[in-house]
N, CA, C and O of each residue as an XYZ file, in Angstrom:
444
protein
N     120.943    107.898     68.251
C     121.725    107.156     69.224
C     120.809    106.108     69.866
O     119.618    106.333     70.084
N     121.328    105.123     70.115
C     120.223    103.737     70.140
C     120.680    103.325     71.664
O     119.885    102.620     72.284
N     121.810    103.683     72.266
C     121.960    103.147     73.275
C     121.241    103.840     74.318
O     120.424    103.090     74.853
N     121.261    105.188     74.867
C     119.863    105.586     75.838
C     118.867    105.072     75.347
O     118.234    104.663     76.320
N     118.301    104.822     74.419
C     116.867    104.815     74.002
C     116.593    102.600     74.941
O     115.664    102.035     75.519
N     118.203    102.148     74.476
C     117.957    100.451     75.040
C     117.701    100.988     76.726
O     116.992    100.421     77.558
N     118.531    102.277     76.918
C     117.927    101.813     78.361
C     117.568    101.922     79.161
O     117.716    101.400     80.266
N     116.638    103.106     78.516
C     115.353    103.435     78.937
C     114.024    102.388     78.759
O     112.981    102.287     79.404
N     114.448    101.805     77.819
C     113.575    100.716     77.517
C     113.498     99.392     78.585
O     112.446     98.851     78.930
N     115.037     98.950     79.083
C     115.153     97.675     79.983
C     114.555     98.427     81.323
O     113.811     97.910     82.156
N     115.083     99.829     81.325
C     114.547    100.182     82.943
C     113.088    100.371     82.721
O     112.677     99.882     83.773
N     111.986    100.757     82.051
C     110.723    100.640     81.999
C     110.268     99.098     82.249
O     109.406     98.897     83.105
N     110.730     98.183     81.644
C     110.502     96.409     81.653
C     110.718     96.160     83.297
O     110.023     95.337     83.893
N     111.515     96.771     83.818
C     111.953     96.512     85.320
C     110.902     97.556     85.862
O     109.879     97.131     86.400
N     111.073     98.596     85.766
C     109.676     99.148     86.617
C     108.608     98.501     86.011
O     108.091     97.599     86.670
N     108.292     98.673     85.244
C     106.792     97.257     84.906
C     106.750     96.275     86.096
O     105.943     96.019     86.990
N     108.007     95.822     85.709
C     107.498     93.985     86.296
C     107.372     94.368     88.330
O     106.667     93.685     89.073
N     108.280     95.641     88.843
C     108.441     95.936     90.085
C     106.904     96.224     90.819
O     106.411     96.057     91.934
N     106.466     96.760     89.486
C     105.062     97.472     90.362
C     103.849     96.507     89.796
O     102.712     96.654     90.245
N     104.209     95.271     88.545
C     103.230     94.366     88.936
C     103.353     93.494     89.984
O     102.333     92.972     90.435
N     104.791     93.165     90.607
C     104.720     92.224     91.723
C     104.148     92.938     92.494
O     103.329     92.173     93.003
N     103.993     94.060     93.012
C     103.291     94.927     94.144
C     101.932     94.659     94.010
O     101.239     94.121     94.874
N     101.545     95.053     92.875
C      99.974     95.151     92.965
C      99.618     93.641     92.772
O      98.410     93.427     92.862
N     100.351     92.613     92.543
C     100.029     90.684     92.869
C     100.124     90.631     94.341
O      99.177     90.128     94.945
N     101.033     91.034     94.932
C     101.656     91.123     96.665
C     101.619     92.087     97.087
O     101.617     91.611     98.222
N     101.580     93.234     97.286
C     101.645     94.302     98.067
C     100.988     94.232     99.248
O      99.951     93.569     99.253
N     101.351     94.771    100.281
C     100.848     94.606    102.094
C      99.604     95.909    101.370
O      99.501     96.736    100.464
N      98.871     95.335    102.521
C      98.007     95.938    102.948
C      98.250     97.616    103.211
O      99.375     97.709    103.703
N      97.762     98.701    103.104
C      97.773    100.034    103.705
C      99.575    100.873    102.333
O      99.855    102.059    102.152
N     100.151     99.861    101.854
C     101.127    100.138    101.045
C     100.803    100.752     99.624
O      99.678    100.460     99.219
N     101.728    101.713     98.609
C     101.635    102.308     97.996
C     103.268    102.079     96.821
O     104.394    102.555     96.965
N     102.843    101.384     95.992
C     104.462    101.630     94.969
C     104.156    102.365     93.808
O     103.753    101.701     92.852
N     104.271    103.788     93.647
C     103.780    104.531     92.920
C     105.077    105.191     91.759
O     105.837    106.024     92.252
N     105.290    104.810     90.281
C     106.057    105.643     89.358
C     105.923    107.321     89.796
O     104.998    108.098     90.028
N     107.283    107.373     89.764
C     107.682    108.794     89.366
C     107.388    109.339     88.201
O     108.459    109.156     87.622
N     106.565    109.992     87.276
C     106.812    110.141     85.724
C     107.753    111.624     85.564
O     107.336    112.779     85.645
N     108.994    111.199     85.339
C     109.865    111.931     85.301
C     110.468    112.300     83.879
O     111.017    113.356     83.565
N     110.231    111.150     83.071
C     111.142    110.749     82.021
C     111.074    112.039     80.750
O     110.030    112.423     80.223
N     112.008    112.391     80.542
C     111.566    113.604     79.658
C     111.764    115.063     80.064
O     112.038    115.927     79.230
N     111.599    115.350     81.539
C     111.157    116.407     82.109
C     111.262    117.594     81.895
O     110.647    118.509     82.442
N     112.473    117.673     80.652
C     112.823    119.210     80.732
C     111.707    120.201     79.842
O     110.987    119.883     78.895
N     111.832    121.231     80.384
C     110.770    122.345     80.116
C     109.410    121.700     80.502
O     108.475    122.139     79.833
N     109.129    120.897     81.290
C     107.648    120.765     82.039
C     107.615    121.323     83.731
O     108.219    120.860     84.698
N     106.919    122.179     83.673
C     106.665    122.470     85.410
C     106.854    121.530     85.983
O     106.405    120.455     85.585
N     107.670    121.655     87.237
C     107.229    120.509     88.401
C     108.067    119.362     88.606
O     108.188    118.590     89.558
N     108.708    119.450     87.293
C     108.865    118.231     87.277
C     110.732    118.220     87.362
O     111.256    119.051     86.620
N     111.497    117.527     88.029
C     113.154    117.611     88.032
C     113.645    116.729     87.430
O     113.098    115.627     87.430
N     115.116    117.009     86.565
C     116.004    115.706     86.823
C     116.494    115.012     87.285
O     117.350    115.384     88.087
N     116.267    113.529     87.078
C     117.429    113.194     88.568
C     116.311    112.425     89.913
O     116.637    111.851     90.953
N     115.086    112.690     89.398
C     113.933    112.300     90.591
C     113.903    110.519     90.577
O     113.436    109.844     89.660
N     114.447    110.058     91.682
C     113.812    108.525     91.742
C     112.750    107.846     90.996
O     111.709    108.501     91.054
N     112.625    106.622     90.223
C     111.749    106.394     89.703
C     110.004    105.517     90.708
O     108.814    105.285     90.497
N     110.823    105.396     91.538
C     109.571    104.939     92.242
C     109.415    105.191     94.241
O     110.293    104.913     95.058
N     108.220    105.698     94.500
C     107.859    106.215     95.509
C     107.322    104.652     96.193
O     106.696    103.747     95.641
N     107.899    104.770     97.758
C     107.412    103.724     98.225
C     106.777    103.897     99.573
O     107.649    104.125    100.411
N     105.745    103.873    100.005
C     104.695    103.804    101.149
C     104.139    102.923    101.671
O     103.240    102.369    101.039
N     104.477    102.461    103.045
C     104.154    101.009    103.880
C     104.097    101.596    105.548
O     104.602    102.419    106.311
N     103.206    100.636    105.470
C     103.378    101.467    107.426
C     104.597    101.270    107.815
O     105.409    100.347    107.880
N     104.474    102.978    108.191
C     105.702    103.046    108.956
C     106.924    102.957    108.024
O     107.980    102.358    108.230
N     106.591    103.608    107.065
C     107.952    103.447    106.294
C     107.631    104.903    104.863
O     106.440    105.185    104.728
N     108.408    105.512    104.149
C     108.737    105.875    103.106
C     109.970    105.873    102.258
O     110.955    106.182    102.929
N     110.186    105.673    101.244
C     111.314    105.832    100.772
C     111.258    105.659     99.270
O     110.247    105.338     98.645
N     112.454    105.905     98.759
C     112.423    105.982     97.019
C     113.508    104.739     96.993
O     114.306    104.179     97.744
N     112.826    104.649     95.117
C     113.907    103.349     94.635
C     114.145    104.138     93.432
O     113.322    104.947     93.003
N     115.396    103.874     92.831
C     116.097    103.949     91.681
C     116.226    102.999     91.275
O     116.735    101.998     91.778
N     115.650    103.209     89.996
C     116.283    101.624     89.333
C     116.864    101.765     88.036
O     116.471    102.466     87.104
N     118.218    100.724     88.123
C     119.108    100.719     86.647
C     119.104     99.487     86.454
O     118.867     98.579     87.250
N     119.457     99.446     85.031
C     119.557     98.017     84.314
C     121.106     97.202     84.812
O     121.913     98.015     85.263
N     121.437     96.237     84.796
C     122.704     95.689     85.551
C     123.706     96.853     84.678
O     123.471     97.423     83.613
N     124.707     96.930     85.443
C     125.653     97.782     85.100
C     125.304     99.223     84.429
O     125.963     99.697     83.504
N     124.236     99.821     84.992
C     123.898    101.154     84.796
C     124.748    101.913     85.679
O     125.505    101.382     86.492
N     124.621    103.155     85.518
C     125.247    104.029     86.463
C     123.886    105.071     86.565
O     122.867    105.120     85.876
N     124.415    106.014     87.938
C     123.560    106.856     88.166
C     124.148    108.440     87.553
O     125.266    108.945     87.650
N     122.778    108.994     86.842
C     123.574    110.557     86.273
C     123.884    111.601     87.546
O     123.508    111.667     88.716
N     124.760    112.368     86.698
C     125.077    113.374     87.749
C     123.974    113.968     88.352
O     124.377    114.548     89.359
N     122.753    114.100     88.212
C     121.419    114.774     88.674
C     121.128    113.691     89.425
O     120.904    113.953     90.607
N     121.066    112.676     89.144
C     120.556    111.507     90.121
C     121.494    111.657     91.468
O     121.228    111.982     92.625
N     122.732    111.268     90.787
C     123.398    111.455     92.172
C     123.223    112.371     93.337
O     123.247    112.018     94.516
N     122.979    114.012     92.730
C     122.964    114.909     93.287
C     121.297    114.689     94.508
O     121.226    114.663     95.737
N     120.185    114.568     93.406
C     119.235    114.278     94.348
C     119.204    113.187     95.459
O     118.805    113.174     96.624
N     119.821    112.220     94.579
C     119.800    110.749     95.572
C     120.278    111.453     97.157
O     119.638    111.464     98.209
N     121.748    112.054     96.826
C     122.525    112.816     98.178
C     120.943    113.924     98.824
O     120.347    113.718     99.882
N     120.749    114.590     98.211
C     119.621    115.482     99.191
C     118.722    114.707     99.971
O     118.488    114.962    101.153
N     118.052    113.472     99.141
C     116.884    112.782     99.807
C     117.207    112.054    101.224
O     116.507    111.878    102.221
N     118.911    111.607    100.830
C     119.478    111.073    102.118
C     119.659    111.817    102.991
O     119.712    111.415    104.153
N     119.788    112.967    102.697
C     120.367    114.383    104.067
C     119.154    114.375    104.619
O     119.324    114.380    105.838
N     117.415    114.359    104.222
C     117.119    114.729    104.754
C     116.444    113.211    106.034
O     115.567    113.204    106.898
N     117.395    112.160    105.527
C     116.974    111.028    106.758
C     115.711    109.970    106.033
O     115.083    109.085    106.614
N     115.618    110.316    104.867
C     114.742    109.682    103.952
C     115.515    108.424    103.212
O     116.609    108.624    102.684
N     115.010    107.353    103.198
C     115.575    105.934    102.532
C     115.461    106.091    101.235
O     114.311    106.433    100.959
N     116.199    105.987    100.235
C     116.495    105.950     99.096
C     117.516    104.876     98.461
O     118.671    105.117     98.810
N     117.394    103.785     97.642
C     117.560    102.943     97.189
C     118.067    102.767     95.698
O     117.333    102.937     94.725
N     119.197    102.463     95.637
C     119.543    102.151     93.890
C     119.773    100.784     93.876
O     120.571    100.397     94.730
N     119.248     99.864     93.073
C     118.644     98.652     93.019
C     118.851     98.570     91.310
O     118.483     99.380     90.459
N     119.674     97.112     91.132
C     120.344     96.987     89.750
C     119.642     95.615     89.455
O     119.794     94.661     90.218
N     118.773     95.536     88.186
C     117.942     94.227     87.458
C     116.464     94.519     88.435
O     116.229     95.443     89.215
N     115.612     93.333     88.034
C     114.460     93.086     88.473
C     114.358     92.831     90.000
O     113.509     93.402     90.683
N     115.544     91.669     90.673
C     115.445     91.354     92.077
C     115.291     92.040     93.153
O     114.488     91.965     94.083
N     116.584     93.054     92.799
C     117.198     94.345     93.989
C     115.908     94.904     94.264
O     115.377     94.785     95.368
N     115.339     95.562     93.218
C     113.834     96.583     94.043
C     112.985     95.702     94.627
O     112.591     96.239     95.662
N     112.313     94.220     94.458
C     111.268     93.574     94.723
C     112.099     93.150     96.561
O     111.420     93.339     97.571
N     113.040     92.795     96.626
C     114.000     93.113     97.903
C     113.472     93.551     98.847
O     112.756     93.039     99.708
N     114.219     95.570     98.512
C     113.965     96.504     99.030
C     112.227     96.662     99.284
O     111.609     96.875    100.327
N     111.827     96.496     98.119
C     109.719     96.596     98.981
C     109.393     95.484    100.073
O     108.424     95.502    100.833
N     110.743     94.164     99.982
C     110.030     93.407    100.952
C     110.735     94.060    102.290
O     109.991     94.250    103.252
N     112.152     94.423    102.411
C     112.270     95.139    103.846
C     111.743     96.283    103.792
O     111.762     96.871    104.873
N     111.253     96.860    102.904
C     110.504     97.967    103.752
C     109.140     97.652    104.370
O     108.690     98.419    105.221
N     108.254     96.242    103.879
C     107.211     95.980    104.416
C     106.241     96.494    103.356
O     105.043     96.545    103.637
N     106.616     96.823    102.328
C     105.418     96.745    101.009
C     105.067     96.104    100.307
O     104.123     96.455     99.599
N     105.700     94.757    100.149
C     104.819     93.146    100.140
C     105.375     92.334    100.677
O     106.526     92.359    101.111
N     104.022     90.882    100.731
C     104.622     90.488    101.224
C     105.733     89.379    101.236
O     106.379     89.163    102.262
């Protein structure tokens, strides 16, 4: 089946390019760190459904999800996305390259 495999592939090209604009711009004291999630089943530790990228800026944390335009989120995503929000934590689903580079600039993780 060729279609997960495209898009897993466009969402890696988008986390690429998200966390090279960070490390070209990123603020000072900030952190845009991959989730390595991909795969997870039967590895310790590791869940489905986990945000692909961790974000750290003063005074700030939160996760980004990222899908390719017209992705959807899986039922595990959804489910976590809902927990991370209960617990008052910012969490972000962000569609193409723009949406996440956005979200790092209001959160204050570049500049």
């Amino acid at each position: 089946m060729t279609f997960p495999r495209r898009r897993q592939t466009i969402e890696k090209k988008i986390q690429a390019a998200v966390i090279d604009h960070w490390r070209v711009l990123g603020a000072p004291g900030s952190l845009v760190a991959a989730i390595p999630n991909e795969g997870s089943l039967g590895q310790p530790g590791l869940t489905k459904g986990l945000p692909d990228l961790l974000v750290i800026s003063p005074g700030h944390i939160g996760f980004i999800e990222l899908k390719r335009e017209g992705g959807k989120l899986s039922p595990e995503q959804d489910t976590i996305i809902g927990l991370i929000r209960s617990t008052g934590t910012p969490v972000a689903v962000t569609y193409g390259r723009d949406e996440p580079i956005e979200i790092l600039k209001e959160w204050g993780a570049v500049r």
